[in-house]
N, C-alpha and C positions, 0 to 999 in steps of 0.2 A: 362391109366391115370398116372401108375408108368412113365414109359418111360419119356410121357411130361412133370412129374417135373421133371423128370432128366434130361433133357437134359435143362430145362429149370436154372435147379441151376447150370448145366456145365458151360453154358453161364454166369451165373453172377458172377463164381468161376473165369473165364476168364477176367472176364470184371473186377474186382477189383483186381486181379493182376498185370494187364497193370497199372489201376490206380495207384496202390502202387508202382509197381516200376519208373513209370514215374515221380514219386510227390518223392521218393528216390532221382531218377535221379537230379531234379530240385531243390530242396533241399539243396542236398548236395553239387552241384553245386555252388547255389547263398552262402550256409555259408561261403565254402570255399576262393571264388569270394572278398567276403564282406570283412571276418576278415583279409586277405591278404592285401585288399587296405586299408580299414577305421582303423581299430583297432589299427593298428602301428603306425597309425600318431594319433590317442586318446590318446593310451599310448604309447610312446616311448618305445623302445626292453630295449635301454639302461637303462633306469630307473626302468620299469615295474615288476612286482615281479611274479612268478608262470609261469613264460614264458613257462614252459616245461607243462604247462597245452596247452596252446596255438598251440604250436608246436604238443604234441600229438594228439589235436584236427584236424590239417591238414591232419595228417597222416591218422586219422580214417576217416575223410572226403572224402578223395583219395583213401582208403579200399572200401571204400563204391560206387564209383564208381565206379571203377572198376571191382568190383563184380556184382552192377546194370548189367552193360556192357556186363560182362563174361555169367550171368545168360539167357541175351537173346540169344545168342548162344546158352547156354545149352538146352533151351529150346524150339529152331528148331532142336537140336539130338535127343529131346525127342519124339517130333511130328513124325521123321522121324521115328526115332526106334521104336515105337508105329504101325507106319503104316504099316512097315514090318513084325512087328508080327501078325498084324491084317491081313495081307495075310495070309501069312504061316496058321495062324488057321481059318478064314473062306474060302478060297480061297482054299486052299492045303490041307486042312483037318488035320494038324498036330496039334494034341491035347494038346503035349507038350508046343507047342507055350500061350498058354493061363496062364500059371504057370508063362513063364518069368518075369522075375522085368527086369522094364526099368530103368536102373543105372540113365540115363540123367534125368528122370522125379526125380529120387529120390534127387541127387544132386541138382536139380533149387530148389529144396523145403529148402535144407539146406540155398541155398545161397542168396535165399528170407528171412530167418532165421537170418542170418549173416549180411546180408546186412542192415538191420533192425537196428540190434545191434552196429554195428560200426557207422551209423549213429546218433545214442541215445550216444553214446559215445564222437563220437565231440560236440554234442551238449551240455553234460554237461560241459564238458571238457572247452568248449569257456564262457559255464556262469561262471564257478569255476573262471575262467582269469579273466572277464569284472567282476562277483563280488568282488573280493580281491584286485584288482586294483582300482576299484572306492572309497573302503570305506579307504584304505590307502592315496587317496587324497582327497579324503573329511575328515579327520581326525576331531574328535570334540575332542575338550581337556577331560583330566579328570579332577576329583574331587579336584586331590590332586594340575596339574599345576594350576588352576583356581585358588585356596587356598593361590597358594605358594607365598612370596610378596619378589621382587628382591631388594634387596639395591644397592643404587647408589654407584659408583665404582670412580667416579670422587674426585681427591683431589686437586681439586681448592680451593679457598680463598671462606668462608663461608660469607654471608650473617650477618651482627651484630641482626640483627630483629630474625632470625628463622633459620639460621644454615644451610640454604640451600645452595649447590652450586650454585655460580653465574657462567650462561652458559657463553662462551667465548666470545661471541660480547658484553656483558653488560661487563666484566671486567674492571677495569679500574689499567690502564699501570698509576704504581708508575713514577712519575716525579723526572728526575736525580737530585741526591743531590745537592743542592746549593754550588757552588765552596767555598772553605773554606775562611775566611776572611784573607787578607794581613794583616803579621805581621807590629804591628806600625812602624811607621819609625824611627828611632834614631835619634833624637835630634842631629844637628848639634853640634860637637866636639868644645869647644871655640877658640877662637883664642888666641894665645898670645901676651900681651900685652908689646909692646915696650918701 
């Protein structure tokens, strides 16, 4: 009965490993994929703030791959080195063989570990970006601008009613001064009389 649940949780220890690191794989994949295309043109680089949230999230997303990646190699060293020790002590009768640690199985553990983490990592990494980004453009005033009251700045000719400036299409263009009057004329000088 031991046996068949062991071997029966071997298999499901198997089978959710594949699952977790292919859903890693795919994952990290499509974040990386996404925030590369869409996110840059949401937020411009050049304007964008926390950038280096952004960038370190590629980085750990590309960690995280590649570790996915590495891990399946590790873990055909393991299967193999596993097999050879399983000669060596049921086949060979060397007893020593049963004691070995199989490095490879130890390491796919870490890098299932790691892999994990760096992927949690871009992930915050990218909401920290798209959060700090968003609410800097979506900006809601505060208390105090909303309070604050600008005074017009124009010194235009004021309004006689209420002192307002008149905008520049209402103004009205002073009419050139009336040319000044011609001095009278001088009375003809008299003639003198002969």
């Amino acid at each position: 009965m031991y046996k068949s649940l062991e071997a029966e949780l071997f298999k499901r220890e198997l089978s959710n490993s594949e699952i977790y690191d292919k859903s890693l794989l795919a994952y990290a994949s499509g974040g990386l994929g996404l925030s590369l295309t869409f996110i840059k043109d949401i937020f411009p680089l050049s304007t964008a703030t926390y950038t280096s949230c952004l960038e370190v999230s590629w980085i750990a997303w590309a960690v995280t791959i590649v570790i996915v990646l590495g891990s399946f190699l590790l873990s055909q060293k393991a299967i193999t080195l596993q097999l050879a020790l399983g000669h060596q002590y049921y086949i060979q009768n060397i007893d020593a063989a049963f004691d070995k640690k199989n490095r490879y199985s130890i390491a796919t553990r870490w890098a299932s570990y790691a892999s994990g983490i760096t992927f949690l990592a871009g992930v915050i990494l990218t909401i920290i970006f798209v959060w700090v980004n968003v609410a800097t453009k979506v900006s809601i005033p505060s208390v105090t601008e909303t309070l604050t009251v600008k005074t017009p700045t124009t010194s235009g000719p004021k309004h006689a009613m209420d002192g307002a400036p008149i905008p520049t299409i209402q103004k009205v263009i002073p009419a050139k001064p009336a040319p000044a009057p011609a001095p009278p004329a001088k009375p003809p000088a008299p003639t003198p009389k002969k």
